[in-house]
C-alpha positions in Angstrom: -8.7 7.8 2.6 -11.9 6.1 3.1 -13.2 3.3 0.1 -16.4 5.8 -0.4 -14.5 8.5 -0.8 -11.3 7.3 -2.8 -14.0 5.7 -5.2 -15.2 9.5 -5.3 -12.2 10.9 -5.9 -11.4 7.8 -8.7 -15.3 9.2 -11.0 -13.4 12.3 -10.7 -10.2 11.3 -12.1 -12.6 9.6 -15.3 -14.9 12.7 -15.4 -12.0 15.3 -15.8 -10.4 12.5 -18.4 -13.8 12.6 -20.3 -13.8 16.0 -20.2 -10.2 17.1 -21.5 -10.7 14.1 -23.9 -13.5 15.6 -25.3 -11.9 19.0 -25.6 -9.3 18.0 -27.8 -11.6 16.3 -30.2 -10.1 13.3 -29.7 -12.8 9.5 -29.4 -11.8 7.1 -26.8 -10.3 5.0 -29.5 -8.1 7.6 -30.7 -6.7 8.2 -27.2 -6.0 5.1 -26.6 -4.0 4.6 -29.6 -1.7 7.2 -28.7 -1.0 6.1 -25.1 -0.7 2.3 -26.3 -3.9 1.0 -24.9 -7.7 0.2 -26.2 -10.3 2.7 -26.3 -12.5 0.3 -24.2 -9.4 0.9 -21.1 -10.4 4.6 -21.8 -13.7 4.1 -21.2 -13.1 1.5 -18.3 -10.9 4.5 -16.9 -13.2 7.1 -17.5 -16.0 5.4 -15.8 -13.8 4.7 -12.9 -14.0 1.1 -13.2 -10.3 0.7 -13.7 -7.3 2.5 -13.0 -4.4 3.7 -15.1 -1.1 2.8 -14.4 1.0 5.5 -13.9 3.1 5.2 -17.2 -0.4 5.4 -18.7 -1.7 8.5 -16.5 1.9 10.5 -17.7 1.2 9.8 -21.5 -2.1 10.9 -21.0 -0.8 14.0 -20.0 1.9 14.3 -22.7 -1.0 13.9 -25.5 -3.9 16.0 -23.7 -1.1 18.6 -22.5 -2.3 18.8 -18.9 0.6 19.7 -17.9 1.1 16.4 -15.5 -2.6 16.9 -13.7 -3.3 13.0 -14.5 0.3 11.7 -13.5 -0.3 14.3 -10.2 -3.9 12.9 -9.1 -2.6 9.4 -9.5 0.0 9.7 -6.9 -2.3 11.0 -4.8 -4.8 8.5 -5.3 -2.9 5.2 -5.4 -1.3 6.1 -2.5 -2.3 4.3 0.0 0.1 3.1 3.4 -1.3 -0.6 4.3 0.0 -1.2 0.8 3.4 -0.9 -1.1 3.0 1.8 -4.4 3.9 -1.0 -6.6 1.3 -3.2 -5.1 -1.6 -0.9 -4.6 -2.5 -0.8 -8.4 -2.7 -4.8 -8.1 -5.4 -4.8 -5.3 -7.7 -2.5 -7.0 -7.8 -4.3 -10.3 -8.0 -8.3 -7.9 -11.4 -6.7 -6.8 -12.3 -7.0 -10.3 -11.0 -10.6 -11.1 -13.1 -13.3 -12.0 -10.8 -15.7 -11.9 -7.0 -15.4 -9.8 -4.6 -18.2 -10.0 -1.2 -17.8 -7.9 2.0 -20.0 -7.5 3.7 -19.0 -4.5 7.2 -19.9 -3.8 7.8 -19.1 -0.2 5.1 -17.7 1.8 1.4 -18.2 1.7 -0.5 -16.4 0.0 -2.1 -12.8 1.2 -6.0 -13.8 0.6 -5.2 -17.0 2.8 -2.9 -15.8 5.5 -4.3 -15.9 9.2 -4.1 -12.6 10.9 -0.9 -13.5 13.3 0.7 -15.2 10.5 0.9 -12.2 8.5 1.4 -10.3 11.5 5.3 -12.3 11.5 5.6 -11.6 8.0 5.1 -7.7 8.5 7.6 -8.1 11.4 10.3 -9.8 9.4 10.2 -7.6 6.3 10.3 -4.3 8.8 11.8 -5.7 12.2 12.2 -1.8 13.7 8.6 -0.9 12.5 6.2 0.8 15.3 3.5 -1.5 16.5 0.8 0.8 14.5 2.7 0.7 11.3 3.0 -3.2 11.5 -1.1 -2.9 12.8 -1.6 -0.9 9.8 -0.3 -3.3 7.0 -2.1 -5.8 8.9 -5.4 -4.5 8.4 -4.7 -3.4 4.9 -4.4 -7.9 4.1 -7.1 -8.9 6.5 -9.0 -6.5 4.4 -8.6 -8.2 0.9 -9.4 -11.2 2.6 -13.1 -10.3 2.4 -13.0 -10.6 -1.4 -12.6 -14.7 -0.7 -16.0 -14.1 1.4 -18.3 -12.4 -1.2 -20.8 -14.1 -3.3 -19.3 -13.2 -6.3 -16.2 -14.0 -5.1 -13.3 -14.6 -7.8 -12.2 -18.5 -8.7 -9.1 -18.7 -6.7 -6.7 -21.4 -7.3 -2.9 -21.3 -5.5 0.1 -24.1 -6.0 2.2 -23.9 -3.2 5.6 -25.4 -2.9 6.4 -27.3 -0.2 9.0 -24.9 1.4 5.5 -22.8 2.2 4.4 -25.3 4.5 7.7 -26.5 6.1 9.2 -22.8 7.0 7.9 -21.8 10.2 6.8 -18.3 9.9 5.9 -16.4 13.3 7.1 -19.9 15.2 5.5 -23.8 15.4 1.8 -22.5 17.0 1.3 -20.2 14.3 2.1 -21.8 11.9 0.5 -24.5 12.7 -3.1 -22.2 12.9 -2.3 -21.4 9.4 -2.0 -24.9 7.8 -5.4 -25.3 9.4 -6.9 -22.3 8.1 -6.1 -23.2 5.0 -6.9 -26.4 5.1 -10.7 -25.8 6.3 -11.0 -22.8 3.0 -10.2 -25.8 1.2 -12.8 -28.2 3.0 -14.9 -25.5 2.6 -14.6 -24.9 -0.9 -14.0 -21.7 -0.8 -10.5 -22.3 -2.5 -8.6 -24.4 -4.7 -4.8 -25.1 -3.2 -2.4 -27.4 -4.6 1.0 -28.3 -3.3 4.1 -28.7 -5.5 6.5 -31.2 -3.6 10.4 -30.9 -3.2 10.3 -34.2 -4.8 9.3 -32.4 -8.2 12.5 -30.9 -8.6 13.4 -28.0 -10.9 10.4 -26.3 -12.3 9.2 -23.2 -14.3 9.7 -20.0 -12.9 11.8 -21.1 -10.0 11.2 -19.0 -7.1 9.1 -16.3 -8.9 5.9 -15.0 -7.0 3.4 -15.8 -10.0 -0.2 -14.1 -9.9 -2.4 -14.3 -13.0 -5.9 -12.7 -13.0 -8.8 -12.9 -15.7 -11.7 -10.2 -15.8 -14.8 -10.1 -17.2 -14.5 -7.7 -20.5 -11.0 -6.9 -19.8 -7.6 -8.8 -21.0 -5.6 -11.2 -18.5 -2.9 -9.8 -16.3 0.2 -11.1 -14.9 1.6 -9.5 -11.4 5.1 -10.3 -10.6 7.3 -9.5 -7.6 10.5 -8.5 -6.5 12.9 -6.8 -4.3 10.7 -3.7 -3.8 9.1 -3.7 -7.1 6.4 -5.3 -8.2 4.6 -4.9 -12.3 1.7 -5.7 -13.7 1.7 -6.9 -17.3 -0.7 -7.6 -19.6 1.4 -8.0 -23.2 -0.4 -11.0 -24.6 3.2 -12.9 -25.2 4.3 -12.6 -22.1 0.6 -13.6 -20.7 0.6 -16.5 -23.0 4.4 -17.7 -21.6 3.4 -17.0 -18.0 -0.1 -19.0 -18.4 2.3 -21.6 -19.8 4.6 -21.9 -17.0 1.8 -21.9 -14.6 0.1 -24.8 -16.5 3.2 -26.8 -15.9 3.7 -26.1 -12.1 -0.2 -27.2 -11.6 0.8 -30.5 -13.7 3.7 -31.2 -11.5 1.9 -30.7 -8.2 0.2 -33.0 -6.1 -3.6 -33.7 -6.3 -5.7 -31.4 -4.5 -7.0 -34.6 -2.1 -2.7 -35.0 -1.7 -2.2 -31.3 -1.6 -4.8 -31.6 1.7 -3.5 -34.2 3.0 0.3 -32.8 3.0 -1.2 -29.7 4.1 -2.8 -31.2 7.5 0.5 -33.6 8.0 2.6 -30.3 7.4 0.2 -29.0 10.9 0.5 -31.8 12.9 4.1 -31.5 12.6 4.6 -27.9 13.6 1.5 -28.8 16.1 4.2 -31.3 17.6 7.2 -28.9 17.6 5.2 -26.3 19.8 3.9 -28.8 21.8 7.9 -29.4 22.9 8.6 -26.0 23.2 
């Protein structure tokens, strides 16, 4: 489905929610006390400026009594194949961010992978995959790349660990092309990349995919990742505990002039390992 036309298909979604809202007398307010969130997500909803989750689209239809219309039209909608069900919600409401901070673990981030770089990632995760399903997934992450290329682009600020530049993903040459994309998005400004060494040791959240993202007139929300699942939380304890833990990881990295510097050494040594290949 087409962005113009999924965006379509989204105002209808918020116009028939207006609409059966409104027919059982109930305020924004109201309904979003009884599906557990604000009236201002209702409205945000309505106008097509956010979508529900899906736990939210079935209460919806529990207190309107729709009969499962909302929980139906969401799977339609969020479906989309270049990304996972569990992620797709994620990449509708990062077009919104104002501000993303990640801490990846093991792989580079999706806004700052190179296209052959995340072509070996799609390989890896789905090593039988036709050539146009792997194209397809592909397209779908060279797509959200353009949010880093907007004028009113997010603030973006990653911590990498080490292990991301040291594990040669797609072989030496590539990734080699990656550690010096990233490193110009950083010369360039367009980014803010910091580098937590092995040296730091143990650290919060060990391992965990960490993805934090702040909106204009909206709360903060946390996106974590895992063996085929993926959640989006936005509790404000467990935002609170995971801005925390993310505060700490920043501390313990390196600098961002050491992150860079790391970050172009880290390329000159899988520059050298293709080299001898």
């Amino acid at each position: 489905m087409a962005n113009g036309s999924r965006q379509a298909a989204w105002e209808f979604f918020g116009a028939e929610l207006k609409r059966r809202r409104e027919n059982a007398a109930l305020t924004q307010a109201e309904l979003g006390a009884r599906v557990f969130v604000s009236g201002g997500y209702i409205g945000q909803f309505e106008q097509a400026i956010r979508k529900p989750q899906l736990d939210v689209a079935q209460r919806i239809d529990e207190i309107l009594q729709t009969d499962g219309f909302f929980e139906r039209l969401w799977k339609k909608l969020i479906k989309d194949q270049r990304y996972a069900e569990y992620f797709a919600h994620a990449v509708e409401l990062e077009r919104l961010a104002t501000e993303i901070c990640e801490y990846a673990p093991a792989v580079v981030p999706g806004l700052l992978q190179t296209r052959e770089y995340a072509q070996a990632v799609f390989l890896a995760h789905n090593p039988l995959a036709a050539d146009e399903y792997i194209e397809e997934l592909v397209k779908g992450r060279m797509d959200r790349k353009q949010l880093l290329k907007d004028a009113t682009r997010p603030v973006y600020w990653a911590v990498l660990h080490e292990a991301v530049l040291r594990i040669p993903v797609g072989g030496p040459a590539i990734m080699a092309h990656q550690l010096d994309h990233l490193a110009a998005m950083v010369r360039e400004r367009k980014v803010m990349v910091q580098v937590l060494p092995f040296a730091a040791g143990a650290h919060p959240e060990m391992g965990k995919l960490m993805w934090l993202m702040e909106f204009e007139d909206a709360p903060p929300t946390v996106y974590t990742e895992g063996v085929s699942s993926g959640s989006l939380l936005d509790e404000p304890a467990v935002v609170k505990h995971t801005r925390a833990s993310y505060d700490h990881i920043r501390a313990a990295a390196l600098s961002m002039e050491a992150s860079l510097a790391l970050i172009e050494s880290a390329a000159e040594d899988h520059r050298r390992c293709a080299s001898t290949t």
